[in-house]
N, C-alpha and C positions, 0 to 999 in steps of 0.2 A: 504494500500500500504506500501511498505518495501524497504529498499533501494536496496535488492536485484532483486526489478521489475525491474531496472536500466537496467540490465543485464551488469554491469562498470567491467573495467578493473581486474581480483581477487586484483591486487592491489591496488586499487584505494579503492575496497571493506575491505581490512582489516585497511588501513589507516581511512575508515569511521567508523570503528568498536574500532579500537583504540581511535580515538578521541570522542567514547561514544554516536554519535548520532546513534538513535533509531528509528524513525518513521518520515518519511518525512515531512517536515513544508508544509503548501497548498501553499508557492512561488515555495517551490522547488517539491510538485509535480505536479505541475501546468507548472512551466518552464524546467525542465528536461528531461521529454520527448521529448519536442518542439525543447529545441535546441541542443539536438543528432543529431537530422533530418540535420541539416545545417542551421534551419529556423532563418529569422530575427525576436528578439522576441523585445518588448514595455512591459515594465515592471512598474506594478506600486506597491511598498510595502515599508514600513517602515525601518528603520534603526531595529536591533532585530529580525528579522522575519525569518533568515534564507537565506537573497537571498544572500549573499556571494556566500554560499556553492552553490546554484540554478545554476552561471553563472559559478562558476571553477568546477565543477564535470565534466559538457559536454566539454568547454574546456579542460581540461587533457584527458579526454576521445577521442575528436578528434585528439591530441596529440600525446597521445601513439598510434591510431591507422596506426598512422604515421609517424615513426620516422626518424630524420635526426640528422647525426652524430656531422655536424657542431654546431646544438645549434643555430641557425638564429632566428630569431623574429620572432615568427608566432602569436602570443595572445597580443595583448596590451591592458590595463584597463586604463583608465583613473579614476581619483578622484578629490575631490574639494583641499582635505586636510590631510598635511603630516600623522597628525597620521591615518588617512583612508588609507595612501599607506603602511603605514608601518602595518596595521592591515590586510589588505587584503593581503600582502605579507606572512604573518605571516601565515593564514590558507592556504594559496595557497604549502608553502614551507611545512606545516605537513600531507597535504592532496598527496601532490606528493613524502614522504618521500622515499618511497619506491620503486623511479623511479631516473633514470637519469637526467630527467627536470631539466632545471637550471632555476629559480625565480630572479627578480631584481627589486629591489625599488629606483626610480625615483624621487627628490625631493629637493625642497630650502632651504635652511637655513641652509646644510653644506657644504662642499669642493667638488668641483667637482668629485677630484682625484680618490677614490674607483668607484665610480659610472661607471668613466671612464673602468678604467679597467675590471667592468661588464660586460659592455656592450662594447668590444673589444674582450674580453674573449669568449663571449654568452652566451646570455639567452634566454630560449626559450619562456617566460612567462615576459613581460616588466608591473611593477605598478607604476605608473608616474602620477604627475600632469601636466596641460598642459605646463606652463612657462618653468618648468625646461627640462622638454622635449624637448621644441623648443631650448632651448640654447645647447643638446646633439647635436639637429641634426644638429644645424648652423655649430656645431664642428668636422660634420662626424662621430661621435662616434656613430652612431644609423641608419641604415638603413631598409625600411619596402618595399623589394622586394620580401622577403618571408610570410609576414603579411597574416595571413586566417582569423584572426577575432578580432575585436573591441567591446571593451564594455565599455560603457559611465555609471557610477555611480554615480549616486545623481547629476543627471543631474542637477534638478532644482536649487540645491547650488551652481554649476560651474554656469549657466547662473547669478546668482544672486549676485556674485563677480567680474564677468564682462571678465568669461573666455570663452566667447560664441565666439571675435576676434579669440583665440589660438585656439579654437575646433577646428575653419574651416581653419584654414592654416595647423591644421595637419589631418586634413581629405582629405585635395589636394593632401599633400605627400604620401597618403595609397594608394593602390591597390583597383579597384574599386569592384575586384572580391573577397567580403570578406563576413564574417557573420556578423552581427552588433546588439549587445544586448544594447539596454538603460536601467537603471532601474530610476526612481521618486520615491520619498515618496508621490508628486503632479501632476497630469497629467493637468500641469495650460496652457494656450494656447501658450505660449512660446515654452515650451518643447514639446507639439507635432507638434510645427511648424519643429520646429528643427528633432524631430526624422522622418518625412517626409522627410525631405533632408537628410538623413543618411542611414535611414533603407529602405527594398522592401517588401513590403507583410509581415508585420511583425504579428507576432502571437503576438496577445495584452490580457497582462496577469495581471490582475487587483485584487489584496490582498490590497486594500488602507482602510487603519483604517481611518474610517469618524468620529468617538468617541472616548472617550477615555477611555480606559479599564477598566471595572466596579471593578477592585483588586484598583483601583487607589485610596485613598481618598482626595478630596481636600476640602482645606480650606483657604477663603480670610481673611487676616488681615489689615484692614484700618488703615493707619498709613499717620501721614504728613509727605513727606521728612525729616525734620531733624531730624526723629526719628524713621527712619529705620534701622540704626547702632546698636540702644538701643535694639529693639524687636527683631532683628535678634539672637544678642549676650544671650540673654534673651530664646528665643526659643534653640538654640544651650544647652543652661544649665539645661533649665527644662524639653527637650522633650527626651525622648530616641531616637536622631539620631545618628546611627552609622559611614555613610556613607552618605556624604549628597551630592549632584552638586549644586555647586548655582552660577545662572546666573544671568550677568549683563551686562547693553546696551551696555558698550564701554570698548576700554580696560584699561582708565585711571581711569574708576570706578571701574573694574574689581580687578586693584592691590589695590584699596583705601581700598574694604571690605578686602581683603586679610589682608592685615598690618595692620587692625582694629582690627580684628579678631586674629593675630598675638601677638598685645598689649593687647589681653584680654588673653593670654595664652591656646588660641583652635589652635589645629594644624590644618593648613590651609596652602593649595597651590594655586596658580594659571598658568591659561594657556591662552593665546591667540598670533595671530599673529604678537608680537614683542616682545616673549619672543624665546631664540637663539633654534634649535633643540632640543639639551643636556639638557634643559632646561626643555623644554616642554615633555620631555622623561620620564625625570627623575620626573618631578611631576606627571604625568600618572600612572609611576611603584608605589610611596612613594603613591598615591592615593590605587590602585589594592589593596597595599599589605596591609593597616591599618595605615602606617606609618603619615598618614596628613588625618586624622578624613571628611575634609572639602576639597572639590575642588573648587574653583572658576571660571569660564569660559563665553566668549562670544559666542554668538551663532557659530559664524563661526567655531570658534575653535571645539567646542563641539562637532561638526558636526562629526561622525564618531569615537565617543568615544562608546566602546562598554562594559560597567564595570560589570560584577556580581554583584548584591547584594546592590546596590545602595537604601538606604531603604528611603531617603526624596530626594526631589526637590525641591528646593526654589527658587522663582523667586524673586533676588530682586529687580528686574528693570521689571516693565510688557513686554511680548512681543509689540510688535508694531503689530502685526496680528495673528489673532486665529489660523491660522495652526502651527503658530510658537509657541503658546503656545499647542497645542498637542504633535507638537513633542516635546517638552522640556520634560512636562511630562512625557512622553513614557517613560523618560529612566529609571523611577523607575515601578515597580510593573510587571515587566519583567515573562515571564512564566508565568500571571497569581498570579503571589507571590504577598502576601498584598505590598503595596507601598502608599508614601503618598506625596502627593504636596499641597507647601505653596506658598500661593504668595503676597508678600507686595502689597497692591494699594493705590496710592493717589488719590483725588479729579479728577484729571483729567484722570485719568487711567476707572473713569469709563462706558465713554461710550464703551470702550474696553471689559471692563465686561457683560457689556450685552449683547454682542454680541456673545461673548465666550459662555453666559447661553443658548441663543437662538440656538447656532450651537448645544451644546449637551444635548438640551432639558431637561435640568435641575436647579435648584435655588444652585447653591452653597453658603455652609457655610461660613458666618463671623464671626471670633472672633476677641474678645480683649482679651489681656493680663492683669493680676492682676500687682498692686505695679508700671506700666508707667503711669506718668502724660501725659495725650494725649493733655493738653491745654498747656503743658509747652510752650513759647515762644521757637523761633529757638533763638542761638546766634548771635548778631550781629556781622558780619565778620568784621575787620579793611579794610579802605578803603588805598589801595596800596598808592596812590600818598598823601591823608592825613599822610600817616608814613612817605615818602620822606620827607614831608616840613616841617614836627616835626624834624627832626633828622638833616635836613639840621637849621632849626634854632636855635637846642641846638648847633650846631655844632657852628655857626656863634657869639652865646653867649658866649660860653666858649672863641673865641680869642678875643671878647672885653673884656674879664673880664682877660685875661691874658693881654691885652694891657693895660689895665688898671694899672696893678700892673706892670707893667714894667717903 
């Protein structure tokens, strides 16, 4: 199949020819046809795999078969995470180049004000998370009386942030008479409870990577906590990583490797949700382009980062659940290209380990490192309120000893 079985708009076809894609990924020719038709489709496939393009070819497609002068809202996507709006905004806007379409990206962490005048202006194509969305429409800047179709992305991460309230207060204000795409990386019973209340007859279109890509190589490194910093830093110096992601549980560990990392002279950024837009922008591009060797990130964040070339994975905090450690890995060894993931584990990490072996039937590799003492002691941290009552009674000392001399 060719994208030209599509039978898409000539325009739509040279935008796909510019952008370099060749042969249909199985999301999108699996979902492409389906939702030409008008059909409600249930989508299950990976972050990578191509379903971007799967859900905006048929929309633009229904689009242009249709056009209105005004520019009114007829397409809205939802996402978990800004850079997932700004990423899907991104193909949506190179894919419609060649057209009138107006594209808008919906989202927190900056100033209302453009956004505003987006969506006042019209667009015909709304990419929105849900919060920021709802604060558009309290403000009347956004109305869905012309809305034909709805597409929920990475569903299972919006339910899992706890955006499942926003869904359904902006699914009251849609039109009941719409098409409605979900797409999951997981079809876990949540999400299809939810796409049951969303979708009718939906065409269920299932590409889910149950393993994890044989280009992948992985390898466990046991380490104790306090000397995860050491081996990471260690790994970064003796392994040929070019580009690496490395994930960690929260975002206060997240900046800790960063600035550790920092202090060892490896360029290193990080990203998660309390770093400002401009912020998290601008570590994305310095990521892309070479400029910071190393990305740091939480899972949330991470979520919808879509990087070429990304040649290691490093875990250095374990996922809390195997599928969360699949997707992590995913993001390297992309197309097929070798890729390699690392994963620090401590003691307690590894009943997680086996279960991770058991899901993809396999014994993964453990190394150690040469030149780390793995029996060093941790250091003992000062205890806060021991320093207060030192310093409160050098403090109490020095003015009897000045009372003294007076």
């Amino acid at each position: 199949m060719s994208f030209g079985s599509f039978r898409l708009d000539p325009r739509l076809e040279k935008s796909v020819a510019a952008l370099g894609f060749d042969q249909p990924t199985p999301i999108q020719s699996a979902t492409i046809p389906a939702a030409l038709t008008g059909q409600d489709i249930l989508g299950s496939a990976e972050t990578g795999t191509g379903k971007t393009a799967a859900y905006l070819l048929p929309l633009l497609q229904r689009l242009l078969a249709a056009p209105e002068r005004d520019h009114a809202l007829r397409a809205l996507i939802l996402v978990p995470t800004r850079e997932l709006a700004l990423q899907v905004a991104e193909q949506a806007e190179a894919l419609s180049a060649r057209t009138d379409l107006r594209v808008a990206a919906i989202f927190g962490g900056v100033p209302m004000g453009a956004q505003t005048t987006a969506l006042r202006r019209g667009a015909d194509i709304v990419i929105a998370t849900p919060g920021r969305l709802l604060d558009h429409a309290a403000r009347k800047n956004v109305a869905f009386v012309s809305l034909r179709a709805l597409v929920l992305d990475e569903a299972d991460r919006m339910l899992d942030v706890g955006f499942l309230p926003d869904i359904r207060r902006i699914i009251a204000l849609l039109p009941r008479e719409r098409q409605t795409m979900l797409f999951s990386a997981t079809l876990v019973p949540e999400v299809v409870t939810l796409a049951a209340q969303v979708t009718r007859n939906p065409a269920r279109i299932q590409v889910e990577q149950t393993a994890t890509p044989e280009a992948i190589a992985q390898t466990l490194f046991p380490v104790p906590e306090h000397l995860k910093s050491q081996v990471l830093q260690q790994l970064l110096r003796e392994e040929e990583m070019d580009s690496v992601l490395i994930f960690a549980r929260t975002k206060h560990r997240a900046d800790r490797v960063a600035r550790q990392l920092q202090r060892a002279n490896i360029r290193a950024t990080v990203i998660h949700g309390d770093r400002s837009q401009s912020q998290r922008i601008a570590a994305l591009e310095d990521f892309r382009r070479g400029k910071s060797r190393v990305l740091v990130a939480t899972d949330i964040a991470a979520r919808g980062i879509d990087v070429e070339g990304i040649s290691h994975v490093v875990n250095y905090d374990a996922p809390m659940h195997v599928e969360d450690y699949v997707h992590r890995i995913g993001r390297t060894g992309r197309m097929q290209a070798a890729g390699r993931a690392y994963t620090l584990v401590t003691p307690t990490d590894e009943t997680l380990v086996r279960r991770i072996e058991i899901v993809l039937q396999q014994k993964i590799e453990r190394r150690r490192l040469e030149g780390i003492d793995y029996r060093a002691p941790a250091l003992v941290q000062p205890n806060a309120d021991a320093i207060r009552r030192y310093v409160e009674a050098h403090r109490q000392a020095r003015h009897k000893m000045a009372a003294a001399r007076a």
